[in-house]
C-alpha positions, -999 to 999 in steps of 0.1 A, spaced: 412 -488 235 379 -473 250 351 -497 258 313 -481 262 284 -500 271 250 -489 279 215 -502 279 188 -483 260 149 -491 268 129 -478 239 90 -479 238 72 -495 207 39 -485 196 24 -520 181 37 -532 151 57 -498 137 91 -484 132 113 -468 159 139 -442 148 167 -447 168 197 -427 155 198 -400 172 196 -420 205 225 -439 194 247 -411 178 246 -390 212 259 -422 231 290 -423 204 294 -385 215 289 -390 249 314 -419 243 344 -400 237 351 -421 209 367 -408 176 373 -440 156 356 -474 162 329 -491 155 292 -487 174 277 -526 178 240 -527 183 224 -555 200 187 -560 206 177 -585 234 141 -599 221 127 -626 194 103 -607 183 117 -573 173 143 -562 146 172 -536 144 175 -529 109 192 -503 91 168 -486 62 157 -452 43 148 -424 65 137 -401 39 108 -413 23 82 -434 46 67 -451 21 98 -476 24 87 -483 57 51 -488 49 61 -514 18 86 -535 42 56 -536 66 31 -550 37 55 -568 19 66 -585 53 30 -592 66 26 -615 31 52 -632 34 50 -641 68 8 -640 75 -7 -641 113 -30 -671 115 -39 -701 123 -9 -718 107 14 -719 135 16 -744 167 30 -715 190 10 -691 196 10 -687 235 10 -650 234 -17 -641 205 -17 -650 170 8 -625 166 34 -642 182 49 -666 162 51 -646 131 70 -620 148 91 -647 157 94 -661 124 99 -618 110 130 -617 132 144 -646 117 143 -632 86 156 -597 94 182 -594 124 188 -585 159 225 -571 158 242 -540 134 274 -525 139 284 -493 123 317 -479 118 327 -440 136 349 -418 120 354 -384 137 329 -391 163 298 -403 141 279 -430 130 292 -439 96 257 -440 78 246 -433 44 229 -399 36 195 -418 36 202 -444 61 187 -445 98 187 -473 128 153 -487 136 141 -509 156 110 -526 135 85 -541 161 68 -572 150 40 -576 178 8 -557 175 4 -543 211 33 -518 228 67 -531 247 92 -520 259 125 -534 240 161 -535 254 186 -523 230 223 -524 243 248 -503 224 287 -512 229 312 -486 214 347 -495 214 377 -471 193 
């Protein structure tokens, strides 16, 4: 069995959506790997890696809206060492997750026809988040 491992630094822009797939399917090429499965980790508490629609971006901008209602910045929230910002994007990656793994069949990502990796950032000013990607087949 092959084991792959590398670690990805991707730039956010504020609270927004980063497109990863493409990043990740030429790491399952560059992998050598034909079957197996592609786990995605992302190292932060404040940042998602969720799997959504790529085709049609209001999707994007209703999980956005939706998500700031449910989870509102404020004054409601004892940590807040970092901005008002800081515990709700705490509390949004609770409530989504931090981990995906995918399956590969003939060397790519099995994903729907309208699926895509993103990594959804919860904090309203840039970072730059560590994603590590471990393919094994």
């Amino acid at each position: 069995m092959t084991h792959y491992q590398k670690l990805l630094r991707i730039p956010t822009t504020g609270k927004s959506f980063q497109n990863i797939t493409a990043k990740v399917a030429s790491l399952v090429t560059e992998s050598g790997v034909k079957t197996g499965l592609c786990t995605l980790f992302l190292r932060h508490t404040s940042a998602s890696l969720i799997i959504q629609e790529n085709a049609d971006p209001d999707v994007l901008t209703d999980l956005a809206n939706f998500m700031s209602k449910l989870v509102p910045e404020g004054k409601y929230y004892i940590h807040d060492a970092e901005g008002p910002d800081d515990m709700p994007g705490h509390i949004r990656t609770v409530l989504t997750r931090t981990s995906e793994s995918i399956p590969i069949n003939n060397g790519n990502l099995v994903l729907g026809t309208w699926q895509a990796i993103y990594i959804w950032e919860h904090r309203q000013y840039n970072h730059n988040r560590e994603l590590v990607v471990h393919i094994s087949g």
